[in-house]
mmCIF file as Biopython writes it, N, C-alpha, C and O atoms, coordinates in Angstrom:
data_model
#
loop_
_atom_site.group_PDB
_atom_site.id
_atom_site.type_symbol
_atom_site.label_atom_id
_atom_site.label_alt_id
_atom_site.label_comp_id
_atom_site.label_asym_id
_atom_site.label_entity_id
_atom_site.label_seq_id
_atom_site.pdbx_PDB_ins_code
_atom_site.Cartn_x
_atom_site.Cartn_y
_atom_site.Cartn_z
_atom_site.occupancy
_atom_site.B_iso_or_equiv
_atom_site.auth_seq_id
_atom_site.auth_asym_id
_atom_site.pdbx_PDB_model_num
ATOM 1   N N  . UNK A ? 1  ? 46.029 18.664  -109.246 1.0 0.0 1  A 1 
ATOM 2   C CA . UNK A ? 1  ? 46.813 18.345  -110.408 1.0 0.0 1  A 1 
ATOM 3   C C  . UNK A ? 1  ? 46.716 16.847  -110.666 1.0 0.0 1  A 1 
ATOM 4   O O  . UNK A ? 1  ? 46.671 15.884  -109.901 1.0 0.0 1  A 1 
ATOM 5   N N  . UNK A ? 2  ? 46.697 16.980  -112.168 1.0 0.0 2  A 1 
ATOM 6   C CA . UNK A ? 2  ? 47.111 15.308  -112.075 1.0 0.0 2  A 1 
ATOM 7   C C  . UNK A ? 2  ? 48.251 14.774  -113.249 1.0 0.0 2  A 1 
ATOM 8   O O  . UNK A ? 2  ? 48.439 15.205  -114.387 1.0 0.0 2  A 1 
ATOM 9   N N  . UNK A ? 3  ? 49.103 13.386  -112.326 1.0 0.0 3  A 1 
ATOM 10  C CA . UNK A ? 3  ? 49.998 12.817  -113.625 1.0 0.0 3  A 1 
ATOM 11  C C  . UNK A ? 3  ? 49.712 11.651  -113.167 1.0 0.0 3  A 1 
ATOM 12  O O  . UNK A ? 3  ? 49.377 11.279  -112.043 1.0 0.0 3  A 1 
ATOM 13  N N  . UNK A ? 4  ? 49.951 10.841  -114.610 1.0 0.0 4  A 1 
ATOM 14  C CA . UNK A ? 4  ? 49.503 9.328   -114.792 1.0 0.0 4  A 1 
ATOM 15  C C  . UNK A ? 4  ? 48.274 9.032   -114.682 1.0 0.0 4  A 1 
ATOM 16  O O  . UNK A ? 4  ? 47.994 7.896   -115.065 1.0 0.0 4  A 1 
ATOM 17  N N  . UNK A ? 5  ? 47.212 9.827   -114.185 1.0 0.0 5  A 1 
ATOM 18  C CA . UNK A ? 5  ? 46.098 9.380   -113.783 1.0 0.0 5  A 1 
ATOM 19  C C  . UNK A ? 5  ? 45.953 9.385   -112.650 1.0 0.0 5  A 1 
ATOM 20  O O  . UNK A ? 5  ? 45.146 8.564   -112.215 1.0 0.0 5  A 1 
ATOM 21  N N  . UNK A ? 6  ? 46.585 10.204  -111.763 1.0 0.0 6  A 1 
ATOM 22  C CA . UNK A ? 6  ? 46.814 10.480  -110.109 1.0 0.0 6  A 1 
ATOM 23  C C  . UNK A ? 6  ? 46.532 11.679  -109.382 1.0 0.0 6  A 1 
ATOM 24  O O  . UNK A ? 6  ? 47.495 12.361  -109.030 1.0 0.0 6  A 1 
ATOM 25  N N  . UNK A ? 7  ? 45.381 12.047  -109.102 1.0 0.0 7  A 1 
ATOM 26  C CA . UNK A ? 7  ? 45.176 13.176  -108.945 1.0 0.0 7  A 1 
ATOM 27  C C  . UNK A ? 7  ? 46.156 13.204  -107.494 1.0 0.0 7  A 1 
ATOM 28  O O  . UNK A ? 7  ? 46.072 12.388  -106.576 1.0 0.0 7  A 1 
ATOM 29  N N  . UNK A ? 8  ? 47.439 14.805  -107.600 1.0 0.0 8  A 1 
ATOM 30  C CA . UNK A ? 8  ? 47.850 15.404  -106.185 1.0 0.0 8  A 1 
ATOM 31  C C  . UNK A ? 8  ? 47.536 16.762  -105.646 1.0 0.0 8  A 1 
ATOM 32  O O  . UNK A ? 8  ? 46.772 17.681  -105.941 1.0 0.0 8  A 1 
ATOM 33  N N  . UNK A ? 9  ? 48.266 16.559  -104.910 1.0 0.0 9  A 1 
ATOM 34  C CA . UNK A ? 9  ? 48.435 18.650  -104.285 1.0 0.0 9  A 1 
ATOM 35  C C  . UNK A ? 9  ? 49.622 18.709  -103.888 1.0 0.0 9  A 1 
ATOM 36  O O  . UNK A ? 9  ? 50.213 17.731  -103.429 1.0 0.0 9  A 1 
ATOM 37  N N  . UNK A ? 10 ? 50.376 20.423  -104.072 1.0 0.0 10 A 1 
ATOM 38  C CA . UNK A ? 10 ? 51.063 20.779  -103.719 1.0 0.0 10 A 1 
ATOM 39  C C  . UNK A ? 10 ? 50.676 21.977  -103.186 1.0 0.0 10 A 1 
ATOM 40  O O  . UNK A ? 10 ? 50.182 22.914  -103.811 1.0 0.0 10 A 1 
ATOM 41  N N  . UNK A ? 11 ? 50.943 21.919  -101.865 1.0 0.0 11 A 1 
ATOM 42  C CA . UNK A ? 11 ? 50.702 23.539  -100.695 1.0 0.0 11 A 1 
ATOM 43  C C  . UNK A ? 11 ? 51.757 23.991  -100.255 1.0 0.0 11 A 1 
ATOM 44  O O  . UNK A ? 11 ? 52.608 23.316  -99.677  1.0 0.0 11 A 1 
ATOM 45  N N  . UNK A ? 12 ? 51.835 25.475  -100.532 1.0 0.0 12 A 1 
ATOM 46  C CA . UNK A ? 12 ? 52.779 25.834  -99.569  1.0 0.0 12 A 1 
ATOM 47  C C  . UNK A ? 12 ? 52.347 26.087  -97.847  1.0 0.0 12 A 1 
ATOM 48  O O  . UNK A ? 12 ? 51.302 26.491  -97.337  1.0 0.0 12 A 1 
ATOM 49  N N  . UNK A ? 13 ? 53.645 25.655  -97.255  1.0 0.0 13 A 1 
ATOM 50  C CA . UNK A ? 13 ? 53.413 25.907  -95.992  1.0 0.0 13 A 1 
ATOM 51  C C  . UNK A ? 13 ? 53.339 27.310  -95.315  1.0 0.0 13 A 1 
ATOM 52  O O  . UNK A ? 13 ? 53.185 28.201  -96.150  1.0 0.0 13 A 1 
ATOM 53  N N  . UNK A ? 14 ? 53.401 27.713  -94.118  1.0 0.0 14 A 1 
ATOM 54  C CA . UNK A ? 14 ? 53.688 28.405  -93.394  1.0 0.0 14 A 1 
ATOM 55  C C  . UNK A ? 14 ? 55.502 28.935  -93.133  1.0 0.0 14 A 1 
ATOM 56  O O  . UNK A ? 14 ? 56.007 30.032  -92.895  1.0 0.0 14 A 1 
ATOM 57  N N  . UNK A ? 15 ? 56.130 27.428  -93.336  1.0 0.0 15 A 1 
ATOM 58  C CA . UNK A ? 15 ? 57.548 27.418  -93.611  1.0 0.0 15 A 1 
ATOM 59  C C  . UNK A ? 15 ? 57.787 28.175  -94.600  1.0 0.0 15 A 1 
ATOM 60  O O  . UNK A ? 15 ? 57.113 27.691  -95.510  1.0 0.0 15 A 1 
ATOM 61  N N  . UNK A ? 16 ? 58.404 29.190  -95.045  1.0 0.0 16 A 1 
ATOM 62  C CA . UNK A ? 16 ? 58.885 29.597  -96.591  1.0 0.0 16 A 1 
ATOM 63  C C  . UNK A ? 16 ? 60.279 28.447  -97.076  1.0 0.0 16 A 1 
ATOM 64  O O  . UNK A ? 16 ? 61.412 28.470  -96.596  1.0 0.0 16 A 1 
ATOM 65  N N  . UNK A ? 17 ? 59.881 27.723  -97.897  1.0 0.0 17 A 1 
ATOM 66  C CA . UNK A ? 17 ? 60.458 26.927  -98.971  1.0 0.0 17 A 1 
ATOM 67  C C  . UNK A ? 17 ? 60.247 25.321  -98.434  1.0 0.0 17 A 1 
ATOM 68  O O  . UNK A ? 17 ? 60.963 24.374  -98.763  1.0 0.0 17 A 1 
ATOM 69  N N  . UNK A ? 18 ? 59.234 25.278  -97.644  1.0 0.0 18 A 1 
ATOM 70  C CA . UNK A ? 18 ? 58.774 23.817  -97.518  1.0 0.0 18 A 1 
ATOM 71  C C  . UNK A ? 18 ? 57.009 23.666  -98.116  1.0 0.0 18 A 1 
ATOM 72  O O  . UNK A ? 18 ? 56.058 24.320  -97.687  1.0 0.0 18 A 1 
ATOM 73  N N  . UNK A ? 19 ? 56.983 22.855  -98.951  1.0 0.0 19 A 1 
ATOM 74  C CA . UNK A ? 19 ? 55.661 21.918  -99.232  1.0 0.0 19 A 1 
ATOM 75  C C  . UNK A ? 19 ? 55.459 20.756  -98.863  1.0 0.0 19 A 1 
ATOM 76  O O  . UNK A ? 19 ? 56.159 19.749  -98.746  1.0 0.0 19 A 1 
ATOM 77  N N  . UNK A ? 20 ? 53.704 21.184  -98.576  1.0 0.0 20 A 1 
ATOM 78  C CA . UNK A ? 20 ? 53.040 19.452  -98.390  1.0 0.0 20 A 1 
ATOM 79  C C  . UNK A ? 20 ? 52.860 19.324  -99.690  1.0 0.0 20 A 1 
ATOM 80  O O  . UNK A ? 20 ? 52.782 20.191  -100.560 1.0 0.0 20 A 1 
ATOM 81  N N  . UNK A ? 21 ? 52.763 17.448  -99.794  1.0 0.0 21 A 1 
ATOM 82  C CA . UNK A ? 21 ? 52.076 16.886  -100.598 1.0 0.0 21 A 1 
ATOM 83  C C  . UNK A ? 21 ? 51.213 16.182  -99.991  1.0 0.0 21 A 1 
ATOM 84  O O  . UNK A ? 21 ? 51.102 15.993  -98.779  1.0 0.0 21 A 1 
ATOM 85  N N  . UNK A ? 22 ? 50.160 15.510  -101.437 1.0 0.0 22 A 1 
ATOM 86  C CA . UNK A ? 22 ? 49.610 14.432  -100.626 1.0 0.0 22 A 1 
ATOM 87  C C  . UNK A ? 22 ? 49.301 13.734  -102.493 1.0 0.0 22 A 1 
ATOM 88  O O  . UNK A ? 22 ? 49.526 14.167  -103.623 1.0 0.0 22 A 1 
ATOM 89  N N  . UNK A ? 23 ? 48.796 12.702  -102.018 1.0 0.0 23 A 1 
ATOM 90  C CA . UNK A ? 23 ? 48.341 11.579  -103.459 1.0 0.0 23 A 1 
ATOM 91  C C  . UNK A ? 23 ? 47.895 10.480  -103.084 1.0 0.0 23 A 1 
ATOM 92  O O  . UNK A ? 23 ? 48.355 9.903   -102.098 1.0 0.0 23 A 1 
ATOM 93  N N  . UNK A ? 24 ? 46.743 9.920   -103.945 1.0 0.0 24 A 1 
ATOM 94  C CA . UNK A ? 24 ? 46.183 8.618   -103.103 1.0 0.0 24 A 1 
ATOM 95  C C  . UNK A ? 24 ? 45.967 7.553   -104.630 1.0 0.0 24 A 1 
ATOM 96  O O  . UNK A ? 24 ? 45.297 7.895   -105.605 1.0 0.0 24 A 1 
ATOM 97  N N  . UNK A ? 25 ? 46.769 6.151   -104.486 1.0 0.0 25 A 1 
ATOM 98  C CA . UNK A ? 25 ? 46.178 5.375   -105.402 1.0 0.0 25 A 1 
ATOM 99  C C  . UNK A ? 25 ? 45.866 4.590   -104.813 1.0 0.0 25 A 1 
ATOM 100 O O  . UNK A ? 25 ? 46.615 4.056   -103.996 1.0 0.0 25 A 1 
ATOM 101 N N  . UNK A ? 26 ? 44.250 4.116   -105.077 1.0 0.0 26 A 1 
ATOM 102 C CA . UNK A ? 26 ? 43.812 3.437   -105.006 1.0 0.0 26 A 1 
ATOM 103 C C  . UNK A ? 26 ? 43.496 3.817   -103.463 1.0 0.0 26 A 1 
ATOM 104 O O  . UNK A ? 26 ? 43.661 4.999   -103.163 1.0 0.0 26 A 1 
ATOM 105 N N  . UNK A ? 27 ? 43.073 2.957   -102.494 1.0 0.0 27 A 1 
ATOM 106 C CA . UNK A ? 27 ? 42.676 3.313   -100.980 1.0 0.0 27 A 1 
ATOM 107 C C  . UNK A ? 27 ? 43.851 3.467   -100.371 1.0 0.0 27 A 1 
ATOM 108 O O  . UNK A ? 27 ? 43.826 3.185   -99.173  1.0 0.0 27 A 1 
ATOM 109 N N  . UNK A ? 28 ? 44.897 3.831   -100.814 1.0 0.0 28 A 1 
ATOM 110 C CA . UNK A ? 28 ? 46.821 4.203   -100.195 1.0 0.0 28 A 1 
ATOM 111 C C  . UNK A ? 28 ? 46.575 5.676   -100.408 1.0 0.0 28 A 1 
ATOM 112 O O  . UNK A ? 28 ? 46.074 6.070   -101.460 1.0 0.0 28 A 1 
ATOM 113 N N  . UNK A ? 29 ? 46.924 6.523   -99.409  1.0 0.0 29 A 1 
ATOM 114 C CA . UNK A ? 29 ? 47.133 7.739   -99.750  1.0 0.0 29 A 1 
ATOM 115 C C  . UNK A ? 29 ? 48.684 7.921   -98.732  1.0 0.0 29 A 1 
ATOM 116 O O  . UNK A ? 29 ? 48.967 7.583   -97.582  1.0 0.0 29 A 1 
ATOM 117 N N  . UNK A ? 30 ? 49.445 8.632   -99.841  1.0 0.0 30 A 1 
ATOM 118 C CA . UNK A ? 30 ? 50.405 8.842   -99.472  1.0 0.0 30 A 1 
ATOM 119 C C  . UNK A ? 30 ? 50.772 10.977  -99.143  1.0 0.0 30 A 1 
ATOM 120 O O  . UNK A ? 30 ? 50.404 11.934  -99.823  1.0 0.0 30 A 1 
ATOM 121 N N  . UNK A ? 31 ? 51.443 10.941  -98.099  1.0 0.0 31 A 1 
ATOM 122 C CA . UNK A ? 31 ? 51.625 12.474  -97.808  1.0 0.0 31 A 1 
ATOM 123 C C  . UNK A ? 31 ? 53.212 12.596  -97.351  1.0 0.0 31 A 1 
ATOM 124 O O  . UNK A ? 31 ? 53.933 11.717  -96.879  1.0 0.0 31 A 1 
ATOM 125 N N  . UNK A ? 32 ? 53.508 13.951  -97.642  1.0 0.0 32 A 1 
ATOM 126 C CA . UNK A ? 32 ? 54.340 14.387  -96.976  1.0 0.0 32 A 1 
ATOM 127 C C  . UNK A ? 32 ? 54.967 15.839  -96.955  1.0 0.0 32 A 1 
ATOM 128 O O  . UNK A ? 32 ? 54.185 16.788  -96.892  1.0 0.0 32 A 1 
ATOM 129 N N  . UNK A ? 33 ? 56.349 16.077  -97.004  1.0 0.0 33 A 1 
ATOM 130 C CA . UNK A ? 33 ? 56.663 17.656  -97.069  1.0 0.0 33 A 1 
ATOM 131 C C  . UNK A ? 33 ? 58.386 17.265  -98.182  1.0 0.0 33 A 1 
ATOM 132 O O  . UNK A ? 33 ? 59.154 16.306  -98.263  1.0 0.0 33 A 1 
ATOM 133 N N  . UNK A ? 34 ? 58.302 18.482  -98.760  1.0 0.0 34 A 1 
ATOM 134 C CA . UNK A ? 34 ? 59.735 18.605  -99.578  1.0 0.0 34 A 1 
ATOM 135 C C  . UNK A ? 34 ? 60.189 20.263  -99.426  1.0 0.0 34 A 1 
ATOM 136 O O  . UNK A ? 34 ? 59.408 21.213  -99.405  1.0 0.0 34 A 1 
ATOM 137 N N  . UNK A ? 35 ? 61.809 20.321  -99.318  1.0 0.0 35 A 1 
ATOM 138 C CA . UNK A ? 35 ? 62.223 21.627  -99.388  1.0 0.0 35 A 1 
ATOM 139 C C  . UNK A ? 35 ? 62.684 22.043  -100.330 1.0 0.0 35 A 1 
ATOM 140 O O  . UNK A ? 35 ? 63.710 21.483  -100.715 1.0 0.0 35 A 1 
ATOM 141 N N  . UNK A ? 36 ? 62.052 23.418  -101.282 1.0 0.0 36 A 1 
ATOM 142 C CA . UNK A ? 36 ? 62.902 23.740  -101.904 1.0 0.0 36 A 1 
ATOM 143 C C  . UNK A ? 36 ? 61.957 25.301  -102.388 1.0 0.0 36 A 1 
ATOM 144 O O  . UNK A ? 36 ? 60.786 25.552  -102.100 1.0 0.0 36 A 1 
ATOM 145 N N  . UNK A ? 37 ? 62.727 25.987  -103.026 1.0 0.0 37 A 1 
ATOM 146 C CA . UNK A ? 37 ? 62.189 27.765  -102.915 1.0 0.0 37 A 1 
ATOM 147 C C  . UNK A ? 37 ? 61.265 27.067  -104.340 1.0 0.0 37 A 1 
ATOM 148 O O  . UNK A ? 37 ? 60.116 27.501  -104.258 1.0 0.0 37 A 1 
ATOM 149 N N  . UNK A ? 38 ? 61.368 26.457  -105.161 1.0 0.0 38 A 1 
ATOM 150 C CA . UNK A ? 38 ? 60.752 26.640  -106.167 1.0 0.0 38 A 1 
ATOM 151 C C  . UNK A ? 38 ? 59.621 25.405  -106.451 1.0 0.0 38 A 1 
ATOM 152 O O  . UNK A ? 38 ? 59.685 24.229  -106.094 1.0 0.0 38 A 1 
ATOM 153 N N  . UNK A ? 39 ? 58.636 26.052  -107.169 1.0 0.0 39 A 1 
ATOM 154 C CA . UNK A ? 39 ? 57.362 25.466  -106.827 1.0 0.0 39 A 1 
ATOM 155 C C  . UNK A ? 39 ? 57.077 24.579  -107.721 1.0 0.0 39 A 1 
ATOM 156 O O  . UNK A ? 39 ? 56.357 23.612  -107.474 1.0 0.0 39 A 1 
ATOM 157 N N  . UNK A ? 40 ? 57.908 24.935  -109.496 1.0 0.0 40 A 1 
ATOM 158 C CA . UNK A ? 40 ? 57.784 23.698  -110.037 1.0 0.0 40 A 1 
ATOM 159 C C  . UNK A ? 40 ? 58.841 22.794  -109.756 1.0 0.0 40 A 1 
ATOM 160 O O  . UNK A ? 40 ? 59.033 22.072  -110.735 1.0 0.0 40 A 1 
ATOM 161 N N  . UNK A ? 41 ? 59.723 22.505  -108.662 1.0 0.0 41 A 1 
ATOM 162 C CA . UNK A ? 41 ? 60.690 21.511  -108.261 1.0 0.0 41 A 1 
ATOM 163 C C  . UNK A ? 41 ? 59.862 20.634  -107.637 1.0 0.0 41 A 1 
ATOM 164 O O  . UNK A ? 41 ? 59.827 19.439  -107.930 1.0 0.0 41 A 1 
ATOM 165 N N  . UNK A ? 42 ? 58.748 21.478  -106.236 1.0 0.0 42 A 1 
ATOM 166 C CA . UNK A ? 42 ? 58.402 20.797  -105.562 1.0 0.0 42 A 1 
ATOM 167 C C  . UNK A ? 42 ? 57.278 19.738  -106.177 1.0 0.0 42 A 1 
ATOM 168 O O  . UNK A ? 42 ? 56.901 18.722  -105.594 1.0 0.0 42 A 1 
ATOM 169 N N  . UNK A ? 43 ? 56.889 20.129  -107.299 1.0 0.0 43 A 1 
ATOM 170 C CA . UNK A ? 43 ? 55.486 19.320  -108.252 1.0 0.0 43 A 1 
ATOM 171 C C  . UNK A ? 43 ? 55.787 18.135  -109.078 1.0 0.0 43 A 1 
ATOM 172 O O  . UNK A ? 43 ? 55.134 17.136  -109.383 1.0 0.0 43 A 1 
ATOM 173 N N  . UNK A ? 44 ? 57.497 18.738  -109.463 1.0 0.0 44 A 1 
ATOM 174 C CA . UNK A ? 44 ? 58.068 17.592  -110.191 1.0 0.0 44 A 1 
ATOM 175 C C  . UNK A ? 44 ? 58.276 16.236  -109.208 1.0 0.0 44 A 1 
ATOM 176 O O  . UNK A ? 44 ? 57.753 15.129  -109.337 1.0 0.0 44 A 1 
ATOM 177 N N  . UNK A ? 45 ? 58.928 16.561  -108.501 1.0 0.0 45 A 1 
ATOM 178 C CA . UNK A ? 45 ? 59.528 15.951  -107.173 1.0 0.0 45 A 1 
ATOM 179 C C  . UNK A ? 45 ? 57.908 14.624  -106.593 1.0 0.0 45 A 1 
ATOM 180 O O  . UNK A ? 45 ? 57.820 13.426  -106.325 1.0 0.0 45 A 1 
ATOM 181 N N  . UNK A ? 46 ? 56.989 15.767  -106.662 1.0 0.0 46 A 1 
ATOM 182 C CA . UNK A ? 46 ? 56.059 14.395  -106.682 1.0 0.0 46 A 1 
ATOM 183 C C  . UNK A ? 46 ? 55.283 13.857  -107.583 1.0 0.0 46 A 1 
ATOM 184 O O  . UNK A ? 46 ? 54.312 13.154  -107.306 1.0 0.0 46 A 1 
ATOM 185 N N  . UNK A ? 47 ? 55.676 14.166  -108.793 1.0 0.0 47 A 1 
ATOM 186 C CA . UNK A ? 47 ? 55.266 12.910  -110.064 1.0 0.0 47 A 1 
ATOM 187 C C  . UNK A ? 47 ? 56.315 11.701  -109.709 1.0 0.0 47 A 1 
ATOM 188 O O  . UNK A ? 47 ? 56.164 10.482  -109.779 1.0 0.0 47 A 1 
ATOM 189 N N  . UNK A ? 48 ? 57.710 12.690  -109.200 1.0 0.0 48 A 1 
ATOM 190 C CA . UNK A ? 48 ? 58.855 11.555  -109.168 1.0 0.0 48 A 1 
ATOM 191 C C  . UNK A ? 48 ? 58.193 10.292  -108.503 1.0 0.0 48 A 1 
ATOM 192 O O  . UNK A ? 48 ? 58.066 9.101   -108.787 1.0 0.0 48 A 1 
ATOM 193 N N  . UNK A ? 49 ? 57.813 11.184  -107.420 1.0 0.0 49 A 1 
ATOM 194 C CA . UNK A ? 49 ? 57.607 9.981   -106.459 1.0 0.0 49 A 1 
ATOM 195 C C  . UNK A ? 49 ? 56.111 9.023   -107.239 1.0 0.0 49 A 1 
ATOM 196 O O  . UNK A ? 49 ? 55.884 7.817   -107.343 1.0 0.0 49 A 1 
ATOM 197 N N  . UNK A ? 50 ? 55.558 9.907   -107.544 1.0 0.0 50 A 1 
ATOM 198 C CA . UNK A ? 50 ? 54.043 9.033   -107.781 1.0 0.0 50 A 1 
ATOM 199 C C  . UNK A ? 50 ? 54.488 8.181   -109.294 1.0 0.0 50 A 1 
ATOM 200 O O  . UNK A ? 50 ? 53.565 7.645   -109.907 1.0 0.0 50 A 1 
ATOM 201 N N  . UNK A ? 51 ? 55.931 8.079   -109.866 1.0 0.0 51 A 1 
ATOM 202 C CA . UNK A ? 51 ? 56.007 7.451   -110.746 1.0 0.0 51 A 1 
ATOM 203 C C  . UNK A ? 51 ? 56.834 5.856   -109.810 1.0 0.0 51 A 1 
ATOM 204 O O  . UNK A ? 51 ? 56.583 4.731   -110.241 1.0 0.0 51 A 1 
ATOM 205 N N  . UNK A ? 52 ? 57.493 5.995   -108.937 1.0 0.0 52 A 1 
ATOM 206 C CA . UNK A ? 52 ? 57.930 5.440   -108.101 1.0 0.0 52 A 1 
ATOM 207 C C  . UNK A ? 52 ? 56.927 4.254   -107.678 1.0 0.0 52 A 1 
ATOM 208 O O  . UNK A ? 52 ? 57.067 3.087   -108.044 1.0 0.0 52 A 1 
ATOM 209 N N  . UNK A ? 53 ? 55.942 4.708   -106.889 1.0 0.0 53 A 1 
ATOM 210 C CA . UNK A ? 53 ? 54.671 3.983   -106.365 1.0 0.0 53 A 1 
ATOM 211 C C  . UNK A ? 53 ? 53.929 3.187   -107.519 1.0 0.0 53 A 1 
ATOM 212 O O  . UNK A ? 53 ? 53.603 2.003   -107.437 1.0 0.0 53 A 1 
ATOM 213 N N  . UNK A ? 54 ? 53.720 3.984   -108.562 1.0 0.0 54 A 1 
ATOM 214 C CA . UNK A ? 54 ? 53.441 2.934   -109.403 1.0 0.0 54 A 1 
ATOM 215 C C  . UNK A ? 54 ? 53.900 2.001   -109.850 1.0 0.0 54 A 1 
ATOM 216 O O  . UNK A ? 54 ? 53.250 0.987   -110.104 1.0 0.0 54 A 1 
ATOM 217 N N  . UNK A ? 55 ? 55.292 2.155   -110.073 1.0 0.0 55 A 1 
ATOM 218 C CA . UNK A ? 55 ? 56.044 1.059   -110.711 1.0 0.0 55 A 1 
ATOM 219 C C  . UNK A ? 55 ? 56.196 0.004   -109.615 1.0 0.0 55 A 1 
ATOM 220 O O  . UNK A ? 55 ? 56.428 -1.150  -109.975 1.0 0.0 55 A 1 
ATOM 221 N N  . UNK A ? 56 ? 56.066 0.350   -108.016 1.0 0.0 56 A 1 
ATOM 222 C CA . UNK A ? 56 ? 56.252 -0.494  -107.200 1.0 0.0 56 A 1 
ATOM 223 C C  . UNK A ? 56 ? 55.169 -1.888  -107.345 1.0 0.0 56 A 1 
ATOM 224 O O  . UNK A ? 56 ? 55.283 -3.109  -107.241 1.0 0.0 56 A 1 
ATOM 225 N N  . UNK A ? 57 ? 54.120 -0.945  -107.636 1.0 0.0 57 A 1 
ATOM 226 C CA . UNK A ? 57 ? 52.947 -1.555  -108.026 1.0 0.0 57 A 1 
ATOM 227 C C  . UNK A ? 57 ? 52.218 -2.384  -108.990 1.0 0.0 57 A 1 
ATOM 228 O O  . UNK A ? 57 ? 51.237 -3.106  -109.169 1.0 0.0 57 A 1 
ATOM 229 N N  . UNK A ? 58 ? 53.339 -1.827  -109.544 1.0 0.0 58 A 1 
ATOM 230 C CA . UNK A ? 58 ? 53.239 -2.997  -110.846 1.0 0.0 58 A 1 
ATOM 231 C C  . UNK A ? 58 ? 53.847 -4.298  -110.526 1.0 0.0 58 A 1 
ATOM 232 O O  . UNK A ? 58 ? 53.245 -5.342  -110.276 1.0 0.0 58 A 1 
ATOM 233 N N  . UNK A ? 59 ? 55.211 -4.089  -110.570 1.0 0.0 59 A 1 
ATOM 234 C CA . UNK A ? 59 ? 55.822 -5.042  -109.717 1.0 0.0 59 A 1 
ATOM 235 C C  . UNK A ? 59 ? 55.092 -6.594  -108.885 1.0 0.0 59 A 1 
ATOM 236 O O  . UNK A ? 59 ? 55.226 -7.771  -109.216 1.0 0.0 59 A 1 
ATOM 237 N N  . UNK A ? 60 ? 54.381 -6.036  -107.822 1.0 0.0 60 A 1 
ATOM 238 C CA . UNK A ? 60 ? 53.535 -6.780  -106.983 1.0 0.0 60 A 1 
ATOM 239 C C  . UNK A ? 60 ? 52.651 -7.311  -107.652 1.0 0.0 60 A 1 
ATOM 240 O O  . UNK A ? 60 ? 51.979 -8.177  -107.092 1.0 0.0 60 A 1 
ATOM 241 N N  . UNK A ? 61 ? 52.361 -6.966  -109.072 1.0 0.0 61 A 1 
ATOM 242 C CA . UNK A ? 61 ? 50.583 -7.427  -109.595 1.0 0.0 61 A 1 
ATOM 243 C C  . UNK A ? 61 ? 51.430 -8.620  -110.622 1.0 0.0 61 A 1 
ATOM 244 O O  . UNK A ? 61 ? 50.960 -9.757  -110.638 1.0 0.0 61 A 1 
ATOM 245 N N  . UNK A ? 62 ? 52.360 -8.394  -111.249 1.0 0.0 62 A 1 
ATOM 246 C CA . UNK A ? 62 ? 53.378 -8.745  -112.115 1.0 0.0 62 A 1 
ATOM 247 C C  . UNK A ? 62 ? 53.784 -10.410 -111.798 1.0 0.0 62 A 1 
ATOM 248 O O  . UNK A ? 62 ? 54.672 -10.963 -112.447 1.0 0.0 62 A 1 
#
């Protein structure tokens, strides 16, 4: 998938109602896991974040 220009993934686990993520800008790749039964929560949940990282990023260049 991609937002902003960020290609991610969302997998379900083995857990029922936990996902990995993962997302990489630039040579940073960021990963992790979120709980929740529903699958577009868990997708939103990481634009959240990948809107987060960017703005951090801006920040620093700024």
């Amino acid at each position: 998938m991609n937002h902003r220009g960020v290609e991610f993934t969302v997998a379900k686990t083995a857990i029922p109602g936990i996902w990995q993520w993962q997302f990489r800008i630039g040579e940073q790749v960021k990963s992790g896991k979120t709980e929740t039964k529903i699958d577009l929560l868990a997708i939103r949940r990481v634009q959240l974040r990948i809107d987060r990282e960017l703005k951090a990023i801006g920040r620093k260049t700024a």
